[in-house]
GUVEXMI-992293 format. One record per atom (N, C-alpha, C): atom name; residue number from 1; x, y, z negated. Coordinates in pm, 1 decimal, m for minus. Layout:
<r atom="CA" n="NUM" east="X" north="Y" up="Z"/>
...
***
This chain:
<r atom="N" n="1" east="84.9" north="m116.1" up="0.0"/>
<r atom="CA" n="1" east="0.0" north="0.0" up="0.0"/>
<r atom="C" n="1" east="90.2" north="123.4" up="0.0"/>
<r atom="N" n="2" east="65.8" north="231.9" up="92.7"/>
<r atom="CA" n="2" east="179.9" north="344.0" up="72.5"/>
<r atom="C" n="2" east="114.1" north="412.2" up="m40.4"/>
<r atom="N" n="3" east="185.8" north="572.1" up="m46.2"/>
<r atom="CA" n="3" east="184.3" north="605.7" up="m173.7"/>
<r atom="C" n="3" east="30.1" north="686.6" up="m175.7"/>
<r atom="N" n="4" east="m6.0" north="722.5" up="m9.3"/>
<r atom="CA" n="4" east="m96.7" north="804.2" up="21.9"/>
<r atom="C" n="4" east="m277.4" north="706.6" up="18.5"/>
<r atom="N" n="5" east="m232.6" north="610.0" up="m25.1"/>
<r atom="CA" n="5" east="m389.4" north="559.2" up="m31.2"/>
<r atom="C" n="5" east="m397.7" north="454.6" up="m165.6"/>
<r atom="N" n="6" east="m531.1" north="481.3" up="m197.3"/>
<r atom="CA" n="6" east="m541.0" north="443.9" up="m349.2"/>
<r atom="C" n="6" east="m631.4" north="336.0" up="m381.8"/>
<r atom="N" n="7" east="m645.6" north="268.8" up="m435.9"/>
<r atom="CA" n="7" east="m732.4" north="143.9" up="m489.7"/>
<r atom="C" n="7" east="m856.3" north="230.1" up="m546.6"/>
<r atom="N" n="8" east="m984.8" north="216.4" up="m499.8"/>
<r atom="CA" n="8" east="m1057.3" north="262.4" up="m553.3"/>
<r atom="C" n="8" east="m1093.1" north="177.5" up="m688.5"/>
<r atom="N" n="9" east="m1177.2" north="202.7" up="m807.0"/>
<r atom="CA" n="9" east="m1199.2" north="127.8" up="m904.5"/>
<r atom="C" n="9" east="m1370.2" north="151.8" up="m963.1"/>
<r atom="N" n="10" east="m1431.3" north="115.7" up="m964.5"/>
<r atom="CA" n="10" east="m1558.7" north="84.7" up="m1003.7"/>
<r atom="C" n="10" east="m1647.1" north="270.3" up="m1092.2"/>
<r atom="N" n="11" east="m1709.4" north="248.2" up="m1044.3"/>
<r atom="CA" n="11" east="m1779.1" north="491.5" up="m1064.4"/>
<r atom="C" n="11" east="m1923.0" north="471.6" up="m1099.8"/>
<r atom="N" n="12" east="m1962.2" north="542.6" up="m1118.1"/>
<r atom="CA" n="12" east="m2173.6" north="552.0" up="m1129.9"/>
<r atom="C" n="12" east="m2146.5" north="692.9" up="m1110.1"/>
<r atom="N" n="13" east="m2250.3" north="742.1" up="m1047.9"/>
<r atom="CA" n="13" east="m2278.6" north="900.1" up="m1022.7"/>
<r atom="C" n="13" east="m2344.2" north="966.2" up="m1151.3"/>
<r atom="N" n="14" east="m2310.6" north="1036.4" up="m1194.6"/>
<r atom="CA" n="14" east="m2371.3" north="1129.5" up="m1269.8"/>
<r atom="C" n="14" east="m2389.8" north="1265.5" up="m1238.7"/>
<r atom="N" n="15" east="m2503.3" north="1298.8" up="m1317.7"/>
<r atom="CA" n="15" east="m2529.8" north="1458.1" up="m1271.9"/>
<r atom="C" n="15" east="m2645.9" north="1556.9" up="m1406.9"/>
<r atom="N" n="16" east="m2650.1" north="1668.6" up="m1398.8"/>
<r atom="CA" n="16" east="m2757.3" north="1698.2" up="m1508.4"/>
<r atom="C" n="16" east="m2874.0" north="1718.2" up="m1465.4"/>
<r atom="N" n="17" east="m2973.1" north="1705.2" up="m1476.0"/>
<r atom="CA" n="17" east="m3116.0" north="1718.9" up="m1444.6"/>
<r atom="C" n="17" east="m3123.8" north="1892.9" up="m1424.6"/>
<r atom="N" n="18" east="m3170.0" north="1919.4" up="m1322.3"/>
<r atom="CA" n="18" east="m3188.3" north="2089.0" up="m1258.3"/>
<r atom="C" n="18" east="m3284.2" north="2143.5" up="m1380.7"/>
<r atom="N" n="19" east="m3394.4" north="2100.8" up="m1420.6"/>
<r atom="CA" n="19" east="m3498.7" north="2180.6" up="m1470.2"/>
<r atom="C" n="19" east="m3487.4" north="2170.0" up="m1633.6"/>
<r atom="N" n="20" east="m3430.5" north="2065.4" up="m1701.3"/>
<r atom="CA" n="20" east="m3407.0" north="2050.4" up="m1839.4"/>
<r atom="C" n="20" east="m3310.6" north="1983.2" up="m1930.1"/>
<r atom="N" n="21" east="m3173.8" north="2009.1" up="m1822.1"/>
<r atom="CA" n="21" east="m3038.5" north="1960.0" up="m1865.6"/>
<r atom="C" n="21" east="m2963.5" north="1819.9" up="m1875.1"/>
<r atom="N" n="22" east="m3073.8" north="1731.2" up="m1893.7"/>
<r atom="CA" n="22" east="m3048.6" north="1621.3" up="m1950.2"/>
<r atom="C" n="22" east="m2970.0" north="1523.3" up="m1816.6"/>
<r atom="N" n="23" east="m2892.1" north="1464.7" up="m1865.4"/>
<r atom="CA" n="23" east="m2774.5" north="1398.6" up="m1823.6"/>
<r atom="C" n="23" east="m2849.4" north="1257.0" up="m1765.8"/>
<r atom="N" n="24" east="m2824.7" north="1241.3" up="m1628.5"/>
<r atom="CA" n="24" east="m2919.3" north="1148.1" up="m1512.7"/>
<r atom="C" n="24" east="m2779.5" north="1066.0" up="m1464.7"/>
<r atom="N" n="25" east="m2829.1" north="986.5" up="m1413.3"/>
<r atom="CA" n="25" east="m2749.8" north="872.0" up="m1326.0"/>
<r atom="C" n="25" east="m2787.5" north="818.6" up="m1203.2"/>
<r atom="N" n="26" east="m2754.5" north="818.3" up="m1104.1"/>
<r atom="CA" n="26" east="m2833.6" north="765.3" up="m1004.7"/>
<r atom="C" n="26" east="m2806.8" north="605.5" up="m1027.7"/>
<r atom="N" n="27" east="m2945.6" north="545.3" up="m985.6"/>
<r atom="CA" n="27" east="m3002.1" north="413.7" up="m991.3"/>
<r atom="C" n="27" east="m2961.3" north="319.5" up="m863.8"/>
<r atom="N" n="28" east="m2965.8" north="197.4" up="m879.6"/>
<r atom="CA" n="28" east="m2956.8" north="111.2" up="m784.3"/>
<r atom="C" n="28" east="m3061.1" north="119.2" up="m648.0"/>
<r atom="N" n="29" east="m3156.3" north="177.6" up="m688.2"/>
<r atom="CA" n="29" east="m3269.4" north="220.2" up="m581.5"/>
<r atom="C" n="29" east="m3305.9" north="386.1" up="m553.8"/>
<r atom="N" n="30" east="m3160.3" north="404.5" up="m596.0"/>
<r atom="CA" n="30" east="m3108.9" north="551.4" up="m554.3"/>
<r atom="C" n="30" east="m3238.4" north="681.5" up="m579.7"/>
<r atom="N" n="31" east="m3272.2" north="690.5" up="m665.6"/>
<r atom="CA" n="31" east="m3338.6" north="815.7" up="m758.3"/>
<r atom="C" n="31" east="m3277.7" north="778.6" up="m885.5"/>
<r atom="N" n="32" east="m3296.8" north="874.8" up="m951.0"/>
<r atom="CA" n="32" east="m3201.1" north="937.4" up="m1096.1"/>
<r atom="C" n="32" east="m3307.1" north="861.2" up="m1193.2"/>
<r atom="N" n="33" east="m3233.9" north="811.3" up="m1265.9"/>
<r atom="CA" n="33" east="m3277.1" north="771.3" up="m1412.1"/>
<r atom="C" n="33" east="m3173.6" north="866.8" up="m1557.9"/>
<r atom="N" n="34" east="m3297.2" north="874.6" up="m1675.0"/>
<r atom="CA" n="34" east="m3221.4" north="917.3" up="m1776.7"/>
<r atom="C" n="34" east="m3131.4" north="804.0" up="m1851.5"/>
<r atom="N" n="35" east="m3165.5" north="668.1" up="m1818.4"/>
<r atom="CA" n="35" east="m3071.2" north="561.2" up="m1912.1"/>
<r atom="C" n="35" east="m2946.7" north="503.3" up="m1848.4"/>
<r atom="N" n="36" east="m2842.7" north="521.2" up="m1877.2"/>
<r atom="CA" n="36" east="m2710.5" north="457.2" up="m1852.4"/>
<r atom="C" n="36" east="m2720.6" north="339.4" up="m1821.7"/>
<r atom="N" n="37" east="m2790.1" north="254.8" up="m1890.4"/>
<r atom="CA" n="37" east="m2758.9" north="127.6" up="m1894.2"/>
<r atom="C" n="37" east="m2854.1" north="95.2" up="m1737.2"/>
<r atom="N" n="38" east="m2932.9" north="186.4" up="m1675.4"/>
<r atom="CA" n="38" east="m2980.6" north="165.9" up="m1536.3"/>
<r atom="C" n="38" east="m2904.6" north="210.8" up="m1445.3"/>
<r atom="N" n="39" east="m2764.6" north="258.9" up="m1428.1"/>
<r atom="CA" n="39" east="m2724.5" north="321.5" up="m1375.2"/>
<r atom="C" n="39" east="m2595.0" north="231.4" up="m1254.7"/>
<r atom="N" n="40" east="m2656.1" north="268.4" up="m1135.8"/>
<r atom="CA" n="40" east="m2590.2" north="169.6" up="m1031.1"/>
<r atom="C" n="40" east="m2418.7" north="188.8" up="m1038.8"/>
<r atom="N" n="41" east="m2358.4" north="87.6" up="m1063.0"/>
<r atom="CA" n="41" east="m2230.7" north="39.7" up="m1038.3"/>
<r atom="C" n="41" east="m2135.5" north="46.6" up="m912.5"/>
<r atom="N" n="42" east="m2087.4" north="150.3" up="m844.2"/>
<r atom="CA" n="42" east="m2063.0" north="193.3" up="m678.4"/>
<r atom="C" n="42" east="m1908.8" north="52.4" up="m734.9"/>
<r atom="N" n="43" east="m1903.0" north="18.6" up="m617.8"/>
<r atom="CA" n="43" east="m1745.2" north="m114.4" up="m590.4"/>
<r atom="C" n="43" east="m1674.3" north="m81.1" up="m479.3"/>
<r atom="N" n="44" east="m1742.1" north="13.9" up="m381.0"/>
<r atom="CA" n="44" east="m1701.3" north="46.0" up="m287.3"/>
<r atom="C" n="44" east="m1700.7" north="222.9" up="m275.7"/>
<r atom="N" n="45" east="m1532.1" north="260.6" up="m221.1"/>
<r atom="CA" n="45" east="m1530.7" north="363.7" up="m214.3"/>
<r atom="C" n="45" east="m1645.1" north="491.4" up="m89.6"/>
<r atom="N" n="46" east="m1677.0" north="369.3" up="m44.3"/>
<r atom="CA" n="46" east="m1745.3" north="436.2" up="103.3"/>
<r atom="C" n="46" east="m1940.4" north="478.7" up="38.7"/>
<r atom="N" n="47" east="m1982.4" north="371.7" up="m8.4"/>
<r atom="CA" n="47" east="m2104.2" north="443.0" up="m85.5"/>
<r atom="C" n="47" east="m2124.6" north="498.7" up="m212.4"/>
<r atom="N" n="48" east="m2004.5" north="496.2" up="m242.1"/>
<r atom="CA" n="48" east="m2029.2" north="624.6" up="m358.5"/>
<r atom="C" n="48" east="m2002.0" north="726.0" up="m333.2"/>
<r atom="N" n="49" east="m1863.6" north="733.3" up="m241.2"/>
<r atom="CA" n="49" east="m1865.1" north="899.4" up="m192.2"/>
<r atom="C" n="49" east="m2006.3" north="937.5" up="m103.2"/>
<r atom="N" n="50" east="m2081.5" north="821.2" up="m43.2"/>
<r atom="CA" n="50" east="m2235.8" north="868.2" up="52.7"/>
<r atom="C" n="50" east="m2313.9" north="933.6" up="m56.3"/>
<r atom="N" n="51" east="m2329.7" north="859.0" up="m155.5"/>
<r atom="CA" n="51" east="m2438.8" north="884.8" up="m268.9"/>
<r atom="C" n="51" east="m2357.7" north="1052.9" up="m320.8"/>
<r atom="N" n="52" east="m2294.1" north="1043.8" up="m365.1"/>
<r atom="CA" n="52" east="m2236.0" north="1171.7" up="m400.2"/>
<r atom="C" n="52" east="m2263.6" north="1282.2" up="m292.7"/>
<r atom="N" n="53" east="m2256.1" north="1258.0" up="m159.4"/>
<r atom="CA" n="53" east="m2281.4" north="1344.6" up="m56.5"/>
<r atom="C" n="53" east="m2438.5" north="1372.5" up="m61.8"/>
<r atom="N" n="54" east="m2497.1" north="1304.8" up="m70.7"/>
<r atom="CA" n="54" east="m2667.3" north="1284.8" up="m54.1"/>
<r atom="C" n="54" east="m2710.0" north="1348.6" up="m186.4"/>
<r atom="N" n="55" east="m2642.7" north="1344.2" up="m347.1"/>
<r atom="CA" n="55" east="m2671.9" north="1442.4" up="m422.2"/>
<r atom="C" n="55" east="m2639.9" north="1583.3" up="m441.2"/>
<r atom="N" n="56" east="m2559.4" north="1591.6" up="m369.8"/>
<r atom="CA" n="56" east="m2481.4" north="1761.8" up="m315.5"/>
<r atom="C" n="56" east="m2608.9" north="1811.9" up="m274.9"/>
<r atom="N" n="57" east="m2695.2" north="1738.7" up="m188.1"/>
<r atom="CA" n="57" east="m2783.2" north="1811.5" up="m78.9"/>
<r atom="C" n="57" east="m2895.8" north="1835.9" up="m199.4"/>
<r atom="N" n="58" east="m2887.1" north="1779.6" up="m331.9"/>
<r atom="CA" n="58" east="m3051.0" north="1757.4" up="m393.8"/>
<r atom="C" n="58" east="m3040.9" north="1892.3" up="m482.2"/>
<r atom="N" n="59" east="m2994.4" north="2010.6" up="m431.1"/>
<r atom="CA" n="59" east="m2993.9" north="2101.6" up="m518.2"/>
<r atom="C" n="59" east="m3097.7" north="2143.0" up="m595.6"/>
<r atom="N" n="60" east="m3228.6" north="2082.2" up="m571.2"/>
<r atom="CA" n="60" east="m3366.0" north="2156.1" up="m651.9"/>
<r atom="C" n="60" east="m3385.6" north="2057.1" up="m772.7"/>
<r atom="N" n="61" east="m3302.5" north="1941.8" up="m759.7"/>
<r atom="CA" n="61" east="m3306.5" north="1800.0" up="m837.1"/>
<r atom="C" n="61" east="m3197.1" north="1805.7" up="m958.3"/>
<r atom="N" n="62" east="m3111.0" north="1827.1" up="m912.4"/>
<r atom="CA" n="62" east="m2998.2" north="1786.9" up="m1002.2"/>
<r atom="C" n="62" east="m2832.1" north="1915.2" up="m908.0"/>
<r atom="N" n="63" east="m2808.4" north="1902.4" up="m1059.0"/>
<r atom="CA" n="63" east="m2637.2" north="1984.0" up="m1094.0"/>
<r atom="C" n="63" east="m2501.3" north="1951.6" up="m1130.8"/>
<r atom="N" n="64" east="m2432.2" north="1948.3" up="m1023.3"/>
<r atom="CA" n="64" east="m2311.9" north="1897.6" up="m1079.3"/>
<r atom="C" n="64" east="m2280.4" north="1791.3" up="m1035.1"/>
<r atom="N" n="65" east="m2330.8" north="1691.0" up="m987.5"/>
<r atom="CA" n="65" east="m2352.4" north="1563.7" up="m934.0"/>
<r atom="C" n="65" east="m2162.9" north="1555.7" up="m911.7"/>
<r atom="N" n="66" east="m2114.3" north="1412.2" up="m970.2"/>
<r atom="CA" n="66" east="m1973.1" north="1345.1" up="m945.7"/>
<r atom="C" n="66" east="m1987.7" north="1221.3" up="m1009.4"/>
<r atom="N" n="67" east="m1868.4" north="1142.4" up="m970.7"/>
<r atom="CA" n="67" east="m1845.5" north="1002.1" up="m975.2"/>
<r atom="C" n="67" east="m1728.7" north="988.7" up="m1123.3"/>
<r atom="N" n="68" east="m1817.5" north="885.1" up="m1167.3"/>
<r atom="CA" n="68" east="m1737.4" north="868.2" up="m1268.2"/>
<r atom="C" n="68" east="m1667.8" north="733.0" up="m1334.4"/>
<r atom="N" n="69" east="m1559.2" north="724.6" up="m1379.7"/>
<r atom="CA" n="69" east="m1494.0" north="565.9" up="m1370.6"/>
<r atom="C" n="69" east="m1614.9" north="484.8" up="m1482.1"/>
<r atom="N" n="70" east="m1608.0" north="386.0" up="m1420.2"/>
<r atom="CA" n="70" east="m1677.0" north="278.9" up="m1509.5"/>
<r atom="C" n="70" east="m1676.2" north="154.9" up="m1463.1"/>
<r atom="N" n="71" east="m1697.5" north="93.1" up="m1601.2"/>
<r atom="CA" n="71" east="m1705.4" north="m70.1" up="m1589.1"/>
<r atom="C" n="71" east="m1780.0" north="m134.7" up="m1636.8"/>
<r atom="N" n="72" east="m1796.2" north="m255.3" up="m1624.7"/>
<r atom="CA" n="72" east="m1901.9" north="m304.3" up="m1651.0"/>
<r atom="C" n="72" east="m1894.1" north="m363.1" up="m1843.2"/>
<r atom="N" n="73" east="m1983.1" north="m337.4" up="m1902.1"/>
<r atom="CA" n="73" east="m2005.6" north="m367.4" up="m2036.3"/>
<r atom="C" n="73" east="m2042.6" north="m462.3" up="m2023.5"/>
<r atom="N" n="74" east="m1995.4" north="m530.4" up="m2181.9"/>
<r atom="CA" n="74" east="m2035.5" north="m634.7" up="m2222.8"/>
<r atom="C" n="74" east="m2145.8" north="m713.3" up="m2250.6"/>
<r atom="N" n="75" east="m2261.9" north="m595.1" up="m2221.0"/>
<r atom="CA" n="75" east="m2443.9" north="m634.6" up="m2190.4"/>
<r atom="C" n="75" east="m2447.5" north="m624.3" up="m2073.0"/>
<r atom="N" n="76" east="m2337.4" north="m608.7" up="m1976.5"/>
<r atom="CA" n="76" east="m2385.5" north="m615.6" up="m1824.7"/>
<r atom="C" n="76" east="m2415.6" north="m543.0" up="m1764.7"/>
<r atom="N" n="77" east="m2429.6" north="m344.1" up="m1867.6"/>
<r atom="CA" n="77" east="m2411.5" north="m266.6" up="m1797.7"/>
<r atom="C" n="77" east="m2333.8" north="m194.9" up="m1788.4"/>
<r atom="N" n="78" east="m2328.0" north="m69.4" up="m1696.0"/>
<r atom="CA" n="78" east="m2230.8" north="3.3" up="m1679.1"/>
<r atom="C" n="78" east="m2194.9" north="86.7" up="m1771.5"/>
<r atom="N" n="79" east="m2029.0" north="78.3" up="m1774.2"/>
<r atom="CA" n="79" east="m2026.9" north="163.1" up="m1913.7"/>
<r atom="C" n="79" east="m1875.1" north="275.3" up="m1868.3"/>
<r atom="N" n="80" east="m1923.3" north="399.1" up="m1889.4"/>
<r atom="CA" n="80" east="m1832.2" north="505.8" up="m1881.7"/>
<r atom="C" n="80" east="m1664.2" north="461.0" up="m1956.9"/>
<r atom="N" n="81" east="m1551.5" north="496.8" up="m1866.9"/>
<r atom="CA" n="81" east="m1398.9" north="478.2" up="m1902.2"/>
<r atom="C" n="81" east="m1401.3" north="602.7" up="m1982.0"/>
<r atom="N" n="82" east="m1386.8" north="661.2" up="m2004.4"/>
<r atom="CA" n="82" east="m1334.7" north="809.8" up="m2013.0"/>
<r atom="C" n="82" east="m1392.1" north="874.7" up="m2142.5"/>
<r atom="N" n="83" east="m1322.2" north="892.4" up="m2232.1"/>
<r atom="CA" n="83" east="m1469.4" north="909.0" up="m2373.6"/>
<r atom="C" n="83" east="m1532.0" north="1043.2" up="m2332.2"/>
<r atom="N" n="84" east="m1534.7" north="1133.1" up="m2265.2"/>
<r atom="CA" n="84" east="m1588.5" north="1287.2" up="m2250.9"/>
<r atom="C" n="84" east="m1757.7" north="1219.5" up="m2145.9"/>
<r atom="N" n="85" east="m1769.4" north="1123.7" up="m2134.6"/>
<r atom="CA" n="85" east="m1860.7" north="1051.6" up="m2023.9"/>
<r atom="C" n="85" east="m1907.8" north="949.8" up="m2099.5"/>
<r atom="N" n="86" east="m1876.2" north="891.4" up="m2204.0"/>
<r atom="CA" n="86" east="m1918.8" north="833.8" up="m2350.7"/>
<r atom="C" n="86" east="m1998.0" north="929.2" up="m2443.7"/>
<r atom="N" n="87" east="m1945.2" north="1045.9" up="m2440.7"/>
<r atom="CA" n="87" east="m2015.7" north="1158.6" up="m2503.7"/>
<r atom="C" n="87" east="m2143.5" north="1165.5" up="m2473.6"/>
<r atom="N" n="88" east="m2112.8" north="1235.5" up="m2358.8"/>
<r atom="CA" n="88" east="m2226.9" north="1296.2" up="m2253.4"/>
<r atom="C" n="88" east="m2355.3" north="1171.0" up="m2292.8"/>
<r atom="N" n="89" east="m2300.2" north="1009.8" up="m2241.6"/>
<r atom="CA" n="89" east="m2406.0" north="945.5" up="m2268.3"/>
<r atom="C" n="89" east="m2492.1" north="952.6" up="m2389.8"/>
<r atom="N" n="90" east="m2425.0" north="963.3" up="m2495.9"/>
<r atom="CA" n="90" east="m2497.7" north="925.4" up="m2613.2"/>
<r atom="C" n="90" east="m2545.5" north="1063.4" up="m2671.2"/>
<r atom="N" n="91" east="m2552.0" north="1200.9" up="m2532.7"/>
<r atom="CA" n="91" east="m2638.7" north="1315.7" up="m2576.5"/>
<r atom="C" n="91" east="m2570.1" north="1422.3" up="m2725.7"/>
<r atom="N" n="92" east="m2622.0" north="1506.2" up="m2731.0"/>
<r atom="CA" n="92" east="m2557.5" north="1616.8" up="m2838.6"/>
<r atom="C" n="92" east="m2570.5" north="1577.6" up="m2934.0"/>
<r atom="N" n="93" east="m2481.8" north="1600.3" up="m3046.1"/>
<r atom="CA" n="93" east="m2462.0" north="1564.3" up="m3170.8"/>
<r atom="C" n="93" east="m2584.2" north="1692.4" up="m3214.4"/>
<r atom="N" n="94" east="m2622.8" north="1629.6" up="m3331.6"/>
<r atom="CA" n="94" east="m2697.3" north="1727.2" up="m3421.3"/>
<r atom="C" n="94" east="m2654.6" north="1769.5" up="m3572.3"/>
<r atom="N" n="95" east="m2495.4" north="1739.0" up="m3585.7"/>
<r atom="CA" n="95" east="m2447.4" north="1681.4" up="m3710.2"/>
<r atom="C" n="95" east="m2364.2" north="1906.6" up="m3696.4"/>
<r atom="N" n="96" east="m2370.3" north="1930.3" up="m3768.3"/>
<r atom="CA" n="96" east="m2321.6" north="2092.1" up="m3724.1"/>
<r atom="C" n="96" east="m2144.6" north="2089.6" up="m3853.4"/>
<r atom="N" n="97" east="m2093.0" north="2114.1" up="m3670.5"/>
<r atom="CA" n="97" east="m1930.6" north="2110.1" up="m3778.1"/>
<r atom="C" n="97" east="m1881.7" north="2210.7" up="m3648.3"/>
<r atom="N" n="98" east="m1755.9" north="2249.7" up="m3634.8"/>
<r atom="CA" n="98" east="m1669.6" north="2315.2" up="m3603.0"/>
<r atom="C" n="98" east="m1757.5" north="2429.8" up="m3560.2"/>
<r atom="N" n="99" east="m1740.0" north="2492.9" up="m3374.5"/>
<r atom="CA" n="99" east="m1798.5" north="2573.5" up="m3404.7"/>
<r atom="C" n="99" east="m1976.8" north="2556.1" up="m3435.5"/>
<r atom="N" n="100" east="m2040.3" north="2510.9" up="m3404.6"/>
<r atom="CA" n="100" east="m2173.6" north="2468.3" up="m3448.9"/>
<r atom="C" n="100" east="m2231.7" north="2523.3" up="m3587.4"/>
<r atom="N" n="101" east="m2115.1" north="2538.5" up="m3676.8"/>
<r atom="CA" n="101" east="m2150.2" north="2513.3" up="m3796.0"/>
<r atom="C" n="101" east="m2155.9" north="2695.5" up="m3821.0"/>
<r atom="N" n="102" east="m2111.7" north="2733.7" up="m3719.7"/>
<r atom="CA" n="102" east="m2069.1" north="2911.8" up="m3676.8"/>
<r atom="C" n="102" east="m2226.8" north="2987.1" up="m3643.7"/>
<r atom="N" n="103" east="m2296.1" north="2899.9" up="m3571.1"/>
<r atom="CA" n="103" east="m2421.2" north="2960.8" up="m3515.6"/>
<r atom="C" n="103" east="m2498.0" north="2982.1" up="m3600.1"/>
<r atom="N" n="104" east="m2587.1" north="3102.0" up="m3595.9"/>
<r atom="CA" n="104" east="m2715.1" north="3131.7" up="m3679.4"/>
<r atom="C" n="104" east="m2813.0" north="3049.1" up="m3699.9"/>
<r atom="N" n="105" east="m2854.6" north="2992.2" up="m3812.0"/>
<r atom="CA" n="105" east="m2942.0" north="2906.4" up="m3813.0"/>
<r atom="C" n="105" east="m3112.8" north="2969.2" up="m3752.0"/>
***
């Protein structure tokens, strides 16, 4: 393999919901779900960069739309590499510390 081409490795699309923030995934039957654990598994570099292209266009739908590393969990679904995409999944803390703990109640 030269130095200029890369092994792709296993992504799910993510993106935030346009109208009320919340953190979506595109599905195996390609519309957005809010649960991770529905969230289609791309293996191939060629339809995930499509799907990624096809959510670019859904600007009234969703924000931000990118590919993100993942693998498959130990229940069989897809599960985010990267802890900042571990975060995101498991939604905002409500626990108020650093700055959080700064804001006006």
């Amino acid at each position: 393999m030269s130095r200029h081409q890369s092994s792709f490795s296993a992504k799910i699309l993510t993106a935030s919901d346009l109208l009320d923030g919340d953190v979506i995934y595109l599905n195996a039957a390609q519309t957005w779900t809010r649960q991770l654990s529905d969230a289609h598994l791309f293996v191939d570099a060629e339809a995930a960069n499509a799907a990624l292209a096809t959510a670019d266009l859904q600007q009234q739908t969703v924000l931000g739309a990118y590919l993100v590393d993942a693998a498959t969990g130990t229940n069989g679904a897809p599960t985010p590499i990267h802890f900042r995409e571990i975060f995101r999944a498991t939604g905002p803390s409500n626990r108020f510390h650093g700055k959080q703990a700064d804001l006006p109640a």
